[in-house]
PLY file of the C-alpha trace (Angstrom):
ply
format ascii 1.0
element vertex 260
property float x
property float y
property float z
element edge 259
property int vertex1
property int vertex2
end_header
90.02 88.46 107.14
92.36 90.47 109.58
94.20 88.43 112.35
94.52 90.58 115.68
97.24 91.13 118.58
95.39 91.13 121.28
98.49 92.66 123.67
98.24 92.90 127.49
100.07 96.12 129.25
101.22 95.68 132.95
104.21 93.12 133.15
103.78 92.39 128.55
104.50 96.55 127.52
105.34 97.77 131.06
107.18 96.05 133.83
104.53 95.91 136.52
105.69 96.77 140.05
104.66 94.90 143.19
101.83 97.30 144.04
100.34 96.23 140.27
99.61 100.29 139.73
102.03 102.25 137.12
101.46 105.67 139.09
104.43 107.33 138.97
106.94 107.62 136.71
109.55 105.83 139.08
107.51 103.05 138.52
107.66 103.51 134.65
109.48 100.94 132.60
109.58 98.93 129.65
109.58 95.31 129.62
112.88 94.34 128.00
112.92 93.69 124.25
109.59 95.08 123.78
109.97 98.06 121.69
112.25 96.66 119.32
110.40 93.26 118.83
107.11 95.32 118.66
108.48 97.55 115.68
109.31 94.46 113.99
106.14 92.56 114.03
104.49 96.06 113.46
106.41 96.73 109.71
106.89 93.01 108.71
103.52 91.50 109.41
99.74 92.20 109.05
98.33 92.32 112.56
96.05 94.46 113.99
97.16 95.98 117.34
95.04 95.65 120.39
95.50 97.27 123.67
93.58 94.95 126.20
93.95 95.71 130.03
92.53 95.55 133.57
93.06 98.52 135.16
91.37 97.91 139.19
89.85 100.89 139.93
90.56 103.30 137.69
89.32 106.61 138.32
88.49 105.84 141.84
90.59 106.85 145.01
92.42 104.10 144.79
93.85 104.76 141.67
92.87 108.47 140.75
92.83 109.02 136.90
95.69 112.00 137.43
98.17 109.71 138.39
97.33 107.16 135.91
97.44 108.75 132.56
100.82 110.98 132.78
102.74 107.55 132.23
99.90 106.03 129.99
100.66 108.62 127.74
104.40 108.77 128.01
104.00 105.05 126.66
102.00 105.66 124.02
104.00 108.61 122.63
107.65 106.39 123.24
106.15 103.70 121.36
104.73 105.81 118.26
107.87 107.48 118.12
109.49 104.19 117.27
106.33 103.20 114.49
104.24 101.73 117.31
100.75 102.60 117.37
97.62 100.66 118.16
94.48 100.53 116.21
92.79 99.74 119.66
92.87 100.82 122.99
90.62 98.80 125.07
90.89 99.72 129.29
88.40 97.87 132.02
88.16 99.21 135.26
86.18 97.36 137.42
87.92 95.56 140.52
87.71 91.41 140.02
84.92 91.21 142.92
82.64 92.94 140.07
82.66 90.14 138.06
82.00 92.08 134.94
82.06 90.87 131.88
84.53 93.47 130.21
87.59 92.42 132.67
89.81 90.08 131.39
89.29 86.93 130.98
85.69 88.18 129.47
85.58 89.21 126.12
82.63 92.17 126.96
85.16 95.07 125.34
86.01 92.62 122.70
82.37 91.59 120.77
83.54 93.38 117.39
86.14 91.13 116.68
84.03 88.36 117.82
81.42 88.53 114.23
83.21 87.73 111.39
85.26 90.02 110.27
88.54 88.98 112.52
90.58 85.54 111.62
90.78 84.70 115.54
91.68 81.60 114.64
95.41 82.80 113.56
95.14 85.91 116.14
96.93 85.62 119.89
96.62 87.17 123.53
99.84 88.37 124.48
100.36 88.53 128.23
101.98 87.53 131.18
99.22 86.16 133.04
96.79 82.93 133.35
94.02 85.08 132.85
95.14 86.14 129.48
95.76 82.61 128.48
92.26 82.07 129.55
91.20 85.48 127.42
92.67 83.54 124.23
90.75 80.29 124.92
87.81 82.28 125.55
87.95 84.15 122.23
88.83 81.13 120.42
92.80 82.20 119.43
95.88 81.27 120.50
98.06 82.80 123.17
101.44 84.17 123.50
102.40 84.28 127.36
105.79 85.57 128.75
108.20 83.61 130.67
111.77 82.58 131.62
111.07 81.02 128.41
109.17 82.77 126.46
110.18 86.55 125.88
109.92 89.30 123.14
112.53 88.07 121.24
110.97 84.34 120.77
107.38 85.86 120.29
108.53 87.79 117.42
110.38 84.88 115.89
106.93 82.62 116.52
104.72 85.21 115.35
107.26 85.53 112.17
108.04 82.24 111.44
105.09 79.79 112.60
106.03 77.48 115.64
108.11 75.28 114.46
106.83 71.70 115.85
105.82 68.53 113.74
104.72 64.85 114.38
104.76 61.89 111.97
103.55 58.29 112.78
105.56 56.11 110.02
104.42 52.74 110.17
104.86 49.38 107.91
105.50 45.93 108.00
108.51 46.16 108.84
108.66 49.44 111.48
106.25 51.14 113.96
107.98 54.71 113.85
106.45 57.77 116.37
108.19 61.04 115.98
107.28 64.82 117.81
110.01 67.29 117.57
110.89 71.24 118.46
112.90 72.92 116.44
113.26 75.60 118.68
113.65 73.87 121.99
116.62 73.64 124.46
117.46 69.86 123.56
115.31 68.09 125.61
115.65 64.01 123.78
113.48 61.12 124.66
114.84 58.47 122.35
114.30 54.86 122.22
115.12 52.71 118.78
115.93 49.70 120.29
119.52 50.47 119.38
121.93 51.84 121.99
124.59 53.57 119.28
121.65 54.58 117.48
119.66 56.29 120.01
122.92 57.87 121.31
123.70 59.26 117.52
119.89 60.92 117.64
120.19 62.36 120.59
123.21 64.22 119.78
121.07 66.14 116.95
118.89 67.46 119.93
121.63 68.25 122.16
123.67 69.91 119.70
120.89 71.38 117.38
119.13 72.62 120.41
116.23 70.90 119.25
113.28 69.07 121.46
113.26 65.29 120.06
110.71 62.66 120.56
111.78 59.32 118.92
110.14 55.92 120.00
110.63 53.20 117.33
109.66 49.06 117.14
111.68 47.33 114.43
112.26 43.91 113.07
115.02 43.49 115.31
115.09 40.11 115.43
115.72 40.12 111.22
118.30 43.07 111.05
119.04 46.81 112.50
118.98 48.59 108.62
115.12 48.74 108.62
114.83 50.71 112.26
117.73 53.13 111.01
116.44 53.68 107.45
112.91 54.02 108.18
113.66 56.22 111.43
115.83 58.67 108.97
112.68 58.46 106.77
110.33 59.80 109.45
113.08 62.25 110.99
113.50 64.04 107.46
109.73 64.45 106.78
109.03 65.89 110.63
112.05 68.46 110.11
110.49 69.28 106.93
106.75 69.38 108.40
108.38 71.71 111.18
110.34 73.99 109.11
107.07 75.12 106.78
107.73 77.76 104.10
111.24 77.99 105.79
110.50 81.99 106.07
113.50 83.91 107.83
116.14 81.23 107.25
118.94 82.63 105.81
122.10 81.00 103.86
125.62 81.84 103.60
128.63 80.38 101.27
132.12 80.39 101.74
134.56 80.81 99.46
137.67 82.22 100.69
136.46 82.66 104.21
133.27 84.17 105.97
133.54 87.90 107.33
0 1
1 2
2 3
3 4
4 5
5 6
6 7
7 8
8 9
9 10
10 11
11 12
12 13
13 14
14 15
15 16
16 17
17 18
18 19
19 20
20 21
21 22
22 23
23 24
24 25
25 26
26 27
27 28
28 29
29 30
30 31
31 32
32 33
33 34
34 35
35 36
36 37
37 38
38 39
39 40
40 41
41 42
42 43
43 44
44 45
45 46
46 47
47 48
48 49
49 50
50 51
51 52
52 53
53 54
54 55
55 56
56 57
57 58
58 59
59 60
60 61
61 62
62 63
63 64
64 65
65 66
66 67
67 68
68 69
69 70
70 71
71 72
72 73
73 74
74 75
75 76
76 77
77 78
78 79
79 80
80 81
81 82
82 83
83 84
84 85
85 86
86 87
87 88
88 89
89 90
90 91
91 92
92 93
93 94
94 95
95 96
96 97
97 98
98 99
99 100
100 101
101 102
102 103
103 104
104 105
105 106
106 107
107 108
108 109
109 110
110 111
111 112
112 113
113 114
114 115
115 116
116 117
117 118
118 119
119 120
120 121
121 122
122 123
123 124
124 125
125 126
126 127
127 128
128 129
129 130
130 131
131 132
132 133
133 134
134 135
135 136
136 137
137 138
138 139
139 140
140 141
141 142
142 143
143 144
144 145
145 146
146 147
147 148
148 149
149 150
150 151
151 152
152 153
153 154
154 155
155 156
156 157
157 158
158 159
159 160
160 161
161 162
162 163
163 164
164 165
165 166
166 167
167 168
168 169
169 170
170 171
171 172
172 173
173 174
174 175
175 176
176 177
177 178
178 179
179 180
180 181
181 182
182 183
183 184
184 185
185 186
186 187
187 188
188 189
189 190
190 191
191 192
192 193
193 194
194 195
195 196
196 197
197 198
198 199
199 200
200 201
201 202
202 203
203 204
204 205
205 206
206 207
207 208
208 209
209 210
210 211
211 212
212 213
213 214
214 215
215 216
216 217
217 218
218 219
219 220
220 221
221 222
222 223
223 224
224 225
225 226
226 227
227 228
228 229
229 230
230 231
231 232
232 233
233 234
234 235
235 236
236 237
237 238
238 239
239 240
240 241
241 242
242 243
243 244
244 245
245 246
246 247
247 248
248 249
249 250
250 251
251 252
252 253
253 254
254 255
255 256
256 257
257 258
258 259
């Protein structure tokens, strides 16, 4: 089954000006990171490309198709010049008051991939907008959306390498061991072992590994400290291993007189 991009234009492909209308080619730009990150996903995975937008009014006076198309195309040609191209092009252009069901968040333009044939399941809505979040739910995929956070350069590495999160519950009679982690977080820790020194130790791995941590252990205390710390290392090497999957687009280097 094919899995899908299903890739948002205004303010995901093209910065999108206050005014919300790319009519002029002073208005024309790319959002940064885009091109390159979209040639990359393009040659090194098996997506379909989508082209899903809301275009408010198109072909009316208040956005006449003349001044709309001179930088649609200039887009389109940029982006196939760098191995770009979509297999879909999909434009509404009905204003929101219409309430159609081809505009964005509805899935009227999108019923084709909707009857089998798609794996939605493992396909995403890229955008930068609640309404494409809600676009995902509504087909039933996941969704990509930009932010301070989130940008070209992390989709690619999500859409590349899986997002790399894990939990494991570790519990015996000794130990009651809850783990979440991040491995590609900003080292965010919430750490409690029961053990000061301990919880200090763990949350340097977050803070230095740049890694979101979740660590909340109960341990025989009251016998000795060796089961909380060897059962917590336990847990902590299975989640990193959960997290880090088929370990596709880690690399490895050796030294042996020194590294270039």
């Amino acid at each position: 089954m094919k899995q899908v991009l299903f890739i948002d234009r205004d303010g995901t492909i093209l910065v999108e000006p206050e005014d919300e209308q790319i009519d002029s080619f002073e208005k024309f730009q790319f959002v940064p990171g885009v091109i390159r990150n979209l040639h990359f996903i393009r040659t090194h995975l098996d997506f379909e490309f989508v082209m899903v937008s809301n275009q408010d009014g198109l072909g009316t006076d208040s956005y006449p198709e003349e001044t709309f198309w001179p930088t649609h195309n200039l887009m389109l040609q940029t982006l196939k010049g760098e191995g770009i191209e979509f297999d879909d092009i999909l434009i509404d252009r009905s204003f929101p008051e219409d309430n159609l069901p081809t505009r964005k968040p509805g899935t009227g333009m999108l019923t084709k991939y909707m009857q089998g044939n798609y794996d939605l399941e493992n396909s995403y809505v890229i955008g930068d907008r609640e309404t494409d979040a809600k676009l995902a739910e509504n087909l039933g995929c996941k969704s990509l959306i930009l932010s301070d956070e989130l940008d070209w350069n992390r989709i690619a590495e999500i859409l590349f390498a899986g997002e790399r999160t894990a939990s494991v519950r570790r519990t015996t009679k000794e130990t009651d061991i809850d783990i979440s982690l991040c491995l590609d977080g900003t080292g965010k820790s919430d750490i409690n072992t029961g053990l000061g020194f301990f919880d200090h130790m763990l949350e340097q791995i977050a803070k230095h590994g740049s890694i979101d941590l979740k660590i909340h252990v109960k341990g025989d205390l009251n016998v000795d400290e060796h089961h909380t710390i060897e059962d917590t290392g336990i847990a902590l090497g299975e989640c990193i291993g959960k997290a880090l999957g088929d370990k596709r687009g880690i690399e490895r280097y050796g030294m042996i007189a020194c590294v270039p």
